[in-house]
C-alpha positions as CSV (number, residue, x, y, z in Angstrom):
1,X,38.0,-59.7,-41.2
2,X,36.3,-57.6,-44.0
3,X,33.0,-58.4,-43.0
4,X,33.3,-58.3,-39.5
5,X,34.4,-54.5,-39.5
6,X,31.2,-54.1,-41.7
7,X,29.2,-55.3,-38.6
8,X,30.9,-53.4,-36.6
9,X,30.3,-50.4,-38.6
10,X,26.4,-51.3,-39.3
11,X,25.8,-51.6,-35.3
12,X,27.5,-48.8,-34.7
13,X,25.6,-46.4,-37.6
14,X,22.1,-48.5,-36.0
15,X,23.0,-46.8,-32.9
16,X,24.2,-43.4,-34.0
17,X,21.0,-43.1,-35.7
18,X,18.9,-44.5,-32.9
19,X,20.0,-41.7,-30.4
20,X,19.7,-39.4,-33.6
21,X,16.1,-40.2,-34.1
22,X,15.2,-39.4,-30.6
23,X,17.1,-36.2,-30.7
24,X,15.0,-35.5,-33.8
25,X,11.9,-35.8,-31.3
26,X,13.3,-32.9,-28.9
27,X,13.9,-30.9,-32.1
28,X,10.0,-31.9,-33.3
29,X,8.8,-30.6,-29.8
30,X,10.7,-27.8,-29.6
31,X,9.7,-26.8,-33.4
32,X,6.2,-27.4,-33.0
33,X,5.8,-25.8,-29.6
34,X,7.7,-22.2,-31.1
35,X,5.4,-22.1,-33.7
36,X,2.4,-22.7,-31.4
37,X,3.9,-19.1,-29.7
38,X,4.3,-17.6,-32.6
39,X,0.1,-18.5,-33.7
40,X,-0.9,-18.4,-30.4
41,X,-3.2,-15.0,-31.1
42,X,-5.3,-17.5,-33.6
43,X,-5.7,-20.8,-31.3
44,X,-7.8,-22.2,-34.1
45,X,-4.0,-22.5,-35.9
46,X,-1.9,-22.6,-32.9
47,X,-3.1,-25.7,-30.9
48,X,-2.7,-28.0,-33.7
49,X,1.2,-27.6,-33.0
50,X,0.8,-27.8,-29.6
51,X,-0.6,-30.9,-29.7
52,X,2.5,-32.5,-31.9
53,X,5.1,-31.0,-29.9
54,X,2.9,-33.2,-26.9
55,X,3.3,-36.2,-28.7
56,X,7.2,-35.5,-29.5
57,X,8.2,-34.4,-26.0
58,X,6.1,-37.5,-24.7
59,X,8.3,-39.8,-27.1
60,X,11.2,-38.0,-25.7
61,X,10.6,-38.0,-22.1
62,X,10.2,-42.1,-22.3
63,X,12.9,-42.7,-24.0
64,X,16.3,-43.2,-22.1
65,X,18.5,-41.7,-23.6
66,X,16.5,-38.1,-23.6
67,X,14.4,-38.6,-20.6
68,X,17.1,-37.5,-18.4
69,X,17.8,-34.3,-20.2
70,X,17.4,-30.7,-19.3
71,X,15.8,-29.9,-22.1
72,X,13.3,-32.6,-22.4
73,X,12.3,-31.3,-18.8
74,X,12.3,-27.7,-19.6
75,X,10.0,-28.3,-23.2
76,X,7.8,-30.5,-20.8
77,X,7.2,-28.3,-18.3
78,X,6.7,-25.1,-21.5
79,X,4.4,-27.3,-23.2
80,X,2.4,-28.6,-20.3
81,X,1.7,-25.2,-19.2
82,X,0.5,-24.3,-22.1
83,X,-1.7,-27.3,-22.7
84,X,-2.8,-26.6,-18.8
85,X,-4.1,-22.9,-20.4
86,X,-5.8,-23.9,-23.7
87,X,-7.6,-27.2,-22.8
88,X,-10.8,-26.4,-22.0
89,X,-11.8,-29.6,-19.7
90,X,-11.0,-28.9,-15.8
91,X,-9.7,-32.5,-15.2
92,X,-7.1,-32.6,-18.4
93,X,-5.6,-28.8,-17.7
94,X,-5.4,-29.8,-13.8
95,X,-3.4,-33.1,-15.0
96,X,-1.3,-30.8,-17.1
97,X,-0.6,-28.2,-14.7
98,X,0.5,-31.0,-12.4
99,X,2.6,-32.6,-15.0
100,X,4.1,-29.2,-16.0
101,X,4.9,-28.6,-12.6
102,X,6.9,-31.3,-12.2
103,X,8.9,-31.2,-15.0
104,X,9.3,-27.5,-14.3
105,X,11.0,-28.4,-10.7
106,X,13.3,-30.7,-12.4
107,X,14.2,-28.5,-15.1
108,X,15.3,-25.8,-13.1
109,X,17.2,-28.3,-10.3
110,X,19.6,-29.8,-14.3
111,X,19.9,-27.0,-16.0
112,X,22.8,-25.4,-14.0
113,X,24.1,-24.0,-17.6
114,X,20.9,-22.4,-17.7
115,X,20.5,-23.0,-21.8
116,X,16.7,-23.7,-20.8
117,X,16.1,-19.8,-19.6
118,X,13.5,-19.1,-21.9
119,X,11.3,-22.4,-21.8
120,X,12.0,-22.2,-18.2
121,X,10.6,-18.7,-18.0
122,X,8.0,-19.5,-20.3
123,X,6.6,-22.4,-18.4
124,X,6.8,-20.5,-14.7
125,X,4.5,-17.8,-16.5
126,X,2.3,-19.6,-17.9
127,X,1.6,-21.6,-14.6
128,X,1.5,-18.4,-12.9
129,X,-1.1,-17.4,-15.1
130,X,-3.5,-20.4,-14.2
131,X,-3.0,-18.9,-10.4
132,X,-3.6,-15.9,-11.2
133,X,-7.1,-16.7,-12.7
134,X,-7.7,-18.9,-10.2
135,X,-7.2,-16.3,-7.9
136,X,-9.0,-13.6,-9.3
137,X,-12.1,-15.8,-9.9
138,X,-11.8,-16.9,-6.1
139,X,-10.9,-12.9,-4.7
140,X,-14.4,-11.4,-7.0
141,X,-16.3,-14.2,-5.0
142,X,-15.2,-13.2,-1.9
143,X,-13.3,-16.5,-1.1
144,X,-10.1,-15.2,0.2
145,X,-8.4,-18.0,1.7
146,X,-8.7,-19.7,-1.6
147,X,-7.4,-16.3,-3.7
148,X,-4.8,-16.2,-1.2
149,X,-3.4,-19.6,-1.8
150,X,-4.0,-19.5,-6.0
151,X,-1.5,-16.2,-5.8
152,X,0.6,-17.5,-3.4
153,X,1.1,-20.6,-5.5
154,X,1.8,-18.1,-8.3
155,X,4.4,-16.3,-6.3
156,X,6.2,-19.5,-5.5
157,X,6.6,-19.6,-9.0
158,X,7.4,-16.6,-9.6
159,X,9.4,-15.6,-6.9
160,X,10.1,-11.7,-7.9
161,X,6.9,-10.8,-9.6
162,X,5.2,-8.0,-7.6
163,X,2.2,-8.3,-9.1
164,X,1.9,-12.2,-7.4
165,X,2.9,-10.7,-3.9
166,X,0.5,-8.0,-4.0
167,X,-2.1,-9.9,-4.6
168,X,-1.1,-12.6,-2.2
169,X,-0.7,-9.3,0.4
170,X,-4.2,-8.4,-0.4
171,X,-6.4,-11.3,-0.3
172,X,-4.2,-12.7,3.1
173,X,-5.3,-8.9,4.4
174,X,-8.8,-9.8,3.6
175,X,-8.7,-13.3,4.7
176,X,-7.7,-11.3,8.0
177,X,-4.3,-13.6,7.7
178,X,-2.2,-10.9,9.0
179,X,1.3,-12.8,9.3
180,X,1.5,-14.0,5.8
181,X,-0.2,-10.7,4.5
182,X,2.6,-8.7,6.8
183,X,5.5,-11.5,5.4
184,X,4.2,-10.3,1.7
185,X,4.0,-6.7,2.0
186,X,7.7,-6.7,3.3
187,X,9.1,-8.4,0.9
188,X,6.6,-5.9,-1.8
189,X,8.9,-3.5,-0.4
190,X,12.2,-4.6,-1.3
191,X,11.3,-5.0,-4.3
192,X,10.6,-2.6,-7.5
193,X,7.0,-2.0,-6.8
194,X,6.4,1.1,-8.2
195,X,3.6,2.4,-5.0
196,X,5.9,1.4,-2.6
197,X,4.6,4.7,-0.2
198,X,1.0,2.6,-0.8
199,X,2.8,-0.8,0.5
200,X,4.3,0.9,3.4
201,X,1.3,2.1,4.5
202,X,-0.6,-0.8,3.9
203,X,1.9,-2.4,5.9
204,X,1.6,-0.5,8.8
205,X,-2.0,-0.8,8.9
206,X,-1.7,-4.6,9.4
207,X,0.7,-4.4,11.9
208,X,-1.6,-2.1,13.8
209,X,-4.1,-4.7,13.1
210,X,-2.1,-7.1,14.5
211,X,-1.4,-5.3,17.4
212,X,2.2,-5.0,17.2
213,X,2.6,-1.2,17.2
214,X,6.6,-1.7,17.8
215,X,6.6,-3.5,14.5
216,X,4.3,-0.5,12.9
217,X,6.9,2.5,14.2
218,X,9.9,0.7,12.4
219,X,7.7,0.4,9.3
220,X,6.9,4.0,9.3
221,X,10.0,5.0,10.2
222,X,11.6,3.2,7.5
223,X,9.4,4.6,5.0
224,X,10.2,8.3,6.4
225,X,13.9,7.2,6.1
226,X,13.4,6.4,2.4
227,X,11.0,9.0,1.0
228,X,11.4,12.1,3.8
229,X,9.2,14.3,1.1
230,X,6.3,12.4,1.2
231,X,4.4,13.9,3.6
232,X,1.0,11.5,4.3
233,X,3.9,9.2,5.4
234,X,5.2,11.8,7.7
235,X,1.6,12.1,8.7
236,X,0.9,8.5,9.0
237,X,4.4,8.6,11.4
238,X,2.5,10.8,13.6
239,X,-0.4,9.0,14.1
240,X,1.0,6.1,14.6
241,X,3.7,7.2,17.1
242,X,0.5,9.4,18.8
243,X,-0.9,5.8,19.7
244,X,1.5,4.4,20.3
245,X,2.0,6.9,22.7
246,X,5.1,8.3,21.5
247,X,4.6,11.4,20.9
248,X,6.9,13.0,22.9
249,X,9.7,10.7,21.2
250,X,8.2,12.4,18.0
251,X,8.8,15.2,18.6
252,X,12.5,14.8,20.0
253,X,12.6,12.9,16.8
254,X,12.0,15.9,14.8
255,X,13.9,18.8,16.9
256,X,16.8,16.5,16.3
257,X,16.1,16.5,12.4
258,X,15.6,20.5,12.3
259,X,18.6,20.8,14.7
260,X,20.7,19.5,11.4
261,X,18.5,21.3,8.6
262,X,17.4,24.8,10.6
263,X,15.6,26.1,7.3
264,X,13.8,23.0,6.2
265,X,10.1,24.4,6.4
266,X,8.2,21.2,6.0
267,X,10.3,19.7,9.9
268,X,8.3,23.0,11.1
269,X,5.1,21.8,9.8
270,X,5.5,18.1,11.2
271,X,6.6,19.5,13.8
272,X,3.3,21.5,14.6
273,X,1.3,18.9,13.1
274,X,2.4,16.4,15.7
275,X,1.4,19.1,18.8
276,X,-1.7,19.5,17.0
277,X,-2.6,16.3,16.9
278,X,-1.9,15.7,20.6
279,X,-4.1,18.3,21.2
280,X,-6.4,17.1,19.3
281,X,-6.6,14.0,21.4
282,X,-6.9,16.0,24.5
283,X,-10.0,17.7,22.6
284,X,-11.4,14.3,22.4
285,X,-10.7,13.2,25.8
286,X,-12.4,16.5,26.8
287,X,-15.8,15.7,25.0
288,X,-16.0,12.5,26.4
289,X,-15.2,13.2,30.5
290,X,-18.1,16.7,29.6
291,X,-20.4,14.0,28.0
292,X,-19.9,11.6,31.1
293,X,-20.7,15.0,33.5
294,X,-23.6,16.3,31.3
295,X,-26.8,16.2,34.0
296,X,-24.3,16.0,37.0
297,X,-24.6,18.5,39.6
298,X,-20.9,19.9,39.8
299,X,-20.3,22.1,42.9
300,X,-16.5,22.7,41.7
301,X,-14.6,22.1,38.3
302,X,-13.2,19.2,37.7
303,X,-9.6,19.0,38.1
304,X,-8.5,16.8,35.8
305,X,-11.0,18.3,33.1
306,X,-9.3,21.9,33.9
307,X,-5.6,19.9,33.4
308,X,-6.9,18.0,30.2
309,X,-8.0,21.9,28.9
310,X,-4.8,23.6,29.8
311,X,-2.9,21.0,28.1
312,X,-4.4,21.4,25.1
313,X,-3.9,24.8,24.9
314,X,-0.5,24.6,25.7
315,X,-0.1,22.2,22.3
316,X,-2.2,24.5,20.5
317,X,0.4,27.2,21.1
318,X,2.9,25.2,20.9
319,X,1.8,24.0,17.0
320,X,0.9,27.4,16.2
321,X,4.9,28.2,17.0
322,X,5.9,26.0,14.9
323,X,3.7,26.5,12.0
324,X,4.7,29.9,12.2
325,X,8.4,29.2,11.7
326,X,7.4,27.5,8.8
327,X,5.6,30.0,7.1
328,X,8.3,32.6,8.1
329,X,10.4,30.5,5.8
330,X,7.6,30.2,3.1
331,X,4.4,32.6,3.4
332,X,2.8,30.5,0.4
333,X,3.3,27.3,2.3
334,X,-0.2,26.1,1.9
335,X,-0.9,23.7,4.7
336,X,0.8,25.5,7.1
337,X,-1.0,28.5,6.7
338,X,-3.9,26.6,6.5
339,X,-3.3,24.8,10.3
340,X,-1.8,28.0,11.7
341,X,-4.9,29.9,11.0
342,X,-7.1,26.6,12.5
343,X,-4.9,26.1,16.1
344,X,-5.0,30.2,16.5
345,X,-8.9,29.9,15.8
346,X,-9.4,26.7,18.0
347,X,-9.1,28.2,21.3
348,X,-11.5,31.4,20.2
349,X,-14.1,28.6,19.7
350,X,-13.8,27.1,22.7
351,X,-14.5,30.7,24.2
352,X,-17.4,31.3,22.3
353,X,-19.1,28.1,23.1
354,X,-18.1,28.3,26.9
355,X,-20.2,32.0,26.7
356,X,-23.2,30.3,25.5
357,X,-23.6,28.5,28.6
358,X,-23.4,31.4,30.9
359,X,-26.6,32.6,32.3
360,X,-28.3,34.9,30.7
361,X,-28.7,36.9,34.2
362,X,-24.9,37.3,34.1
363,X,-24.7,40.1,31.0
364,X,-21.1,41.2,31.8
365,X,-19.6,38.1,32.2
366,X,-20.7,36.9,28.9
367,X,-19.7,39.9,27.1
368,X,-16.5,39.7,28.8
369,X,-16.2,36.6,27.8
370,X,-17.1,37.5,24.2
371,X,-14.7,39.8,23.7
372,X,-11.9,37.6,24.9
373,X,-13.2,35.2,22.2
374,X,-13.6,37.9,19.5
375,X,-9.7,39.1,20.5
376,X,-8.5,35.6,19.6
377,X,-10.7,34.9,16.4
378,X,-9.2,38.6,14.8
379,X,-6.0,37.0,16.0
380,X,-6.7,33.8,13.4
381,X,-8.1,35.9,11.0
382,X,-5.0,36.7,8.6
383,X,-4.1,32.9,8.2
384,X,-7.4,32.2,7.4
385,X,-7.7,34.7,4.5
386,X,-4.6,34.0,3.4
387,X,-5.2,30.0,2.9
388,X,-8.4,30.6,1.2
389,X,-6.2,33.2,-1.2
390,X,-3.5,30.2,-1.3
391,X,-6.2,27.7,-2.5
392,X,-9.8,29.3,-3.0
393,X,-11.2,25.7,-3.7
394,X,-10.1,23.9,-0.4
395,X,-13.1,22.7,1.5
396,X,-10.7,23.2,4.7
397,X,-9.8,26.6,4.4
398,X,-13.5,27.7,3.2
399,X,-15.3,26.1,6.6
400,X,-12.5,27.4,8.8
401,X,-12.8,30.7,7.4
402,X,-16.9,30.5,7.5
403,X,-16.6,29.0,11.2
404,X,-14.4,32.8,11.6
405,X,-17.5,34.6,10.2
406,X,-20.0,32.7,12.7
407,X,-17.9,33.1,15.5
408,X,-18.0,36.6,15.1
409,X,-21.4,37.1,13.9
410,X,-20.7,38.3,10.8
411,X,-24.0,36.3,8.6
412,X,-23.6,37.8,5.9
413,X,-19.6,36.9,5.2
414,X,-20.5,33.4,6.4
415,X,-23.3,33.0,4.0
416,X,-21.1,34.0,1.2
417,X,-18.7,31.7,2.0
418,X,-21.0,28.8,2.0
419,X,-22.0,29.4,-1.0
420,X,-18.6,29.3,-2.4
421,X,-18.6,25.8,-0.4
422,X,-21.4,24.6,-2.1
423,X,-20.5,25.3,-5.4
424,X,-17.3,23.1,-5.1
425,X,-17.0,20.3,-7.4
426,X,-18.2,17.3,-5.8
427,X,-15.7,14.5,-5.6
């Protein structure tokens, strides 16, 4: 009986120290592959421990009773990756990113304890970083489809890292793939991308791109919603609603915002800035019916070219209204001065060019004419002075002020001030 307990005993210590042995191997790999980290800034001493925790983690991965484990797949998929960054032969670091890959899949599908966190991190970063060179490498030769899909790959791996899905945004933008490009930017969005008023904009851009201005008006909006300071996005709402042809819906937009804040100087501004752009458009409109005309014998006006003139008049004034309201608020409101004194100008210019094309024959008339212009630029005349007091090195408020001078013939005022233009630091 004696020496049947001793077998008993003897298997049973054989197989204690069997499954002990290829514990030992996880603890080898995982030993080796920390110290590989820690020498990693020397790869000289570093890789020589990589390449035993290799070996060990092999060992353990075929043998049965490890194989299964968490662990085994999380070192795996750690050490692989690493391998797939340091071996300098394509073909091995490819087979290595595949195998680390794997491993990392099944890691993260056992380890619902998560006590493998930190090789699992480790191994999703390091694979992220093959994409990202990959990716890079592809983008700086111009081959965006294949940037796009290295950085996507890396996202996939890396799930929250905005770096990934800003790249992945840009090169699909270049690749002119708008829907993944547009899927990537919103999510950029969500997350905490420090330039998210960049992403938004960006974003709305490729849906404009893509021809889905309903998509591009949400955008914007949103982006008002969450940073209602930031005025190029209150801009960029503008334009966008503008063509969109919602301008009207802007503006409703906007009345209803100031109905709520009365003394919020910058809904003013918006506000005008909106009417000025739609006259703008009208402006453009203008040129191009007067350059279809040039040449043509007209025996009347035009009728729709008188309507398209009146109407942006009428927004003129109407910016100029609101601009004003703003500034009554805040004198020193910069850009508001600055547009007040340009919409109160605009329509002086118009006056002076339409009296150079009266005939010369017809004195009166032009000086008429003239004098109506000359009443309207005095009328822009204090905004003017005062932007250019506001900020004395604005490009803007210099060549509205000169295009004052020359509209009223004053050369020598307009000389100064181009001098003034000209000695502004080039950008």
């Amino acid at each position: 009986m004696k020496i049947k307990v001793l077998m008993t005993a003897l298997v049973m210590s054989y197989t204690a120290l069997g499954a002990f042995a290829q514990k030992r191997e996880l603890d080898n790999a995982n030993e080796n592959y920390t110290k590989f980290q820690g020498l990693r800034a020397n790869m000289t001493l570093a890789k020589p421990s990589l390449t035993l925790a290799k070996t060990s983690i092999d060992k353990a991965a075929e043998n049965s009773k490890t194989s299964g484990l968490p662990q085994t797949f999380a070192l795996k998929a750690a050490i692989y990756a690493s391998l797939s960054t340091t071996d300098a032969d394509a073909s091995a670091a490819a087979s290595d990113y595949a195998t680390a890959a794997d491993a990392l899949k099944k890691a993260r599908e056992l380890d619902t304890k998560n006590e493998n966190t930190a090789l699992i991190q480790n191994a999703g970063r390091e694979m992220a970083q093959v994409q990202l060179d990959k990716g890079v490498k592809a983008f700086q030769a111009k081959n965006y489809d294949e940037a796009y899909k290295a950085f996507d790959e890396g996202r996939q791996i890396l799930p929250e890292d905005t770096t990934m899905i800003l790249y992945s945004a840009i090169s699909a933008s270049n690749a002119k793939n708008y829907p993944a490009a547009i899927t990537n930017y919103n999510k950029l969005v969500t997350t905490d991308y420090k330039n998210k008023v960049q992403a938004y904009n960006d974003l709305v851009t490729l849906y404009m791109q893509n021809k889905d201005t309903t998509a591009a008006i949400k955008a914007i909006g949103s982006a008002v919603e969450k940073y209602p300071a930031d005025n190029d996005l209150r801009k960029r709402e503008i334009e966008v609603s503008l063509l969109a042809g919602q301008g009207s819906e802007l503006i409703g937009k906007i009345e209803t915002a100031i109905k709520a804040d009365p003394n919020n100087k910058t809904l003013y501004y918006y506000e005008g800035l909106t009417y000025s752009q739609i006259a703008e458009t009208k402006a453009s409109q203008i040129k191009k019916m007067e350059k279809a005309a040039k040449g043509a014998k007209a025996t009347a006006p035009d009728p729709q070219l008188v309507k398209l003139k009146q109407e942006r008049n009428d927004n003129l004034t109407k910016a100029a209204e609101q601009y004003k309201k703003a500034v009554a608020i805040d004198p020193n409101y910069f850009e508001a001065v600055l547009n007040l004194g340009y919409v109160t100008m605009a329509p002086a210019i118009d006056m002076y060019n339409d009296a150079q094309q009266i005939p010369v024959t017809q004195t009166k008339v032009y000086d008429a004419q003239m004098a109506k212009a000359k009443a309207q630029f005095d009328q822009a005349k204090p905004y003017l002075l005062k932007a250019v007091e506001l900020n004395s090195s604005s490009l803007d408020a210099l060549t509205n002020l000169k295009s004052f001078y020359l509209g009223t013939r004053d050369e020598a005022n307009a000389n100064a001030v181009q001098k003034k233009i000209e000695a502004l630091p080039k950008n």
